[in-house]
N, C-alpha and C positions, 0 to 999 in steps of 0.2 A: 837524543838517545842513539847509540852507533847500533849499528843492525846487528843481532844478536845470531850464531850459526853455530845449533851444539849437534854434533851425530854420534849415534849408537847405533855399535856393531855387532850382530848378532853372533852367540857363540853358546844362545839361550834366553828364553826373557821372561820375568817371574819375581816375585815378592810377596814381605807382610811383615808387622810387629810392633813392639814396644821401645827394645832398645839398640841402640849401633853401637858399632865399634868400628872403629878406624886403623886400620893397619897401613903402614906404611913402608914404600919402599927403599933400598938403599940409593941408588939411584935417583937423580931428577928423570922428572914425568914431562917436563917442557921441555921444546925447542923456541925461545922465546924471540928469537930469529925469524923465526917461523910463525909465529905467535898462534902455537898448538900445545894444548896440552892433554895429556892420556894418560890414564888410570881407567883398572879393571877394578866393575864393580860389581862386587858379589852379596848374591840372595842368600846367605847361610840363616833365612829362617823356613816357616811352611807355611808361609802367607804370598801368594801373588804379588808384586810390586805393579800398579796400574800406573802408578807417574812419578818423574823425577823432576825435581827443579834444580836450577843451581843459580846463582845471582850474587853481584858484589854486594856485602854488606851495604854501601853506597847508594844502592838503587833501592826504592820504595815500596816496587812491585816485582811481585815475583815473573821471570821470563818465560820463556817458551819452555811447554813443555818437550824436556829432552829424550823422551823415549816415544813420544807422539802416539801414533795410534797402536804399537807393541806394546807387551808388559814384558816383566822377567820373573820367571817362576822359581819356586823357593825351589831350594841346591843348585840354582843357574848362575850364570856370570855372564858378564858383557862386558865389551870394550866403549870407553866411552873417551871420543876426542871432542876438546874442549877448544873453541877457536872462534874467539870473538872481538880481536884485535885490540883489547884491553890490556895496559901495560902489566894491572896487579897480579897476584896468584891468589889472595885468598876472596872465598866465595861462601855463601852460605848454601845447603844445602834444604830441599823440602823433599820427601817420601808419602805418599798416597797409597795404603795398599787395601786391597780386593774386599776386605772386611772394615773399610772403612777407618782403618787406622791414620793420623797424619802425625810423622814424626819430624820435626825439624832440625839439623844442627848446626853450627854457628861457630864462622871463620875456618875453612879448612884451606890450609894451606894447601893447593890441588898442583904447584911445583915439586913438590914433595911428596906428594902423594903417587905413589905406583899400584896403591889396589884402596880399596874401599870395603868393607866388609859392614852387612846388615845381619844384627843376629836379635835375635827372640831374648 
């Protein structure tokens, strides 16, 4: 298993909910040169987000938590770089928020992806 390194930039930290939406941007979010990828993920509910995962479909368990000991609070955003030296772009994603919600979603293409949006 290759060593996994996701960081989150604070620009706010906060979540909660039932359902996502994915917005995307026009724009690639990789530099796969670089083997980085970035998209802003945003709280658009009124529930604290306590944890994010993200993981290739591929892997069995889920990885490190990407927001660690932060949250991101509902109307916040964050930057989140994605750099785990893994050829693929799509991941799945896990959400944890403050009231005990766990939302999951499955294959996000995160080359693609320039923002992420969580909504109620």
């Amino acid at each position: 298993m290759p060593f996994t390194h996701f960081r989150a930039t604070a620009a706010g930290l906060a979540m909660a909910a039932a359902v996502l939406v994915a917005g995307t941007g026009a724009a690639s979010a990789c530099d796969r040169g670089e083997d980085v990828c970035s998209f802003r993920l945003i709280n658009n509910t009124s529930v604290e987000l306590h944890s994010f995962w993200a993981s290739p479909p591929s892997v069995s368990n889920w990885e490190n938590d990407i927001l660690g000991d932060s949250t991101l609070g509902a109307g916040r955003s964050i930057n989140i770089n994605m750099s785990d030296g893994r050829p693929n772009c799509v991941y799945d994603f896990k959400f944890r928020f403050a009231d005990g919600d766990i939302v999951e979603k499955r294959r996000i293409n995160i080359c693609r992806l320039g923002r992420y949006t969580l909504n109620e």
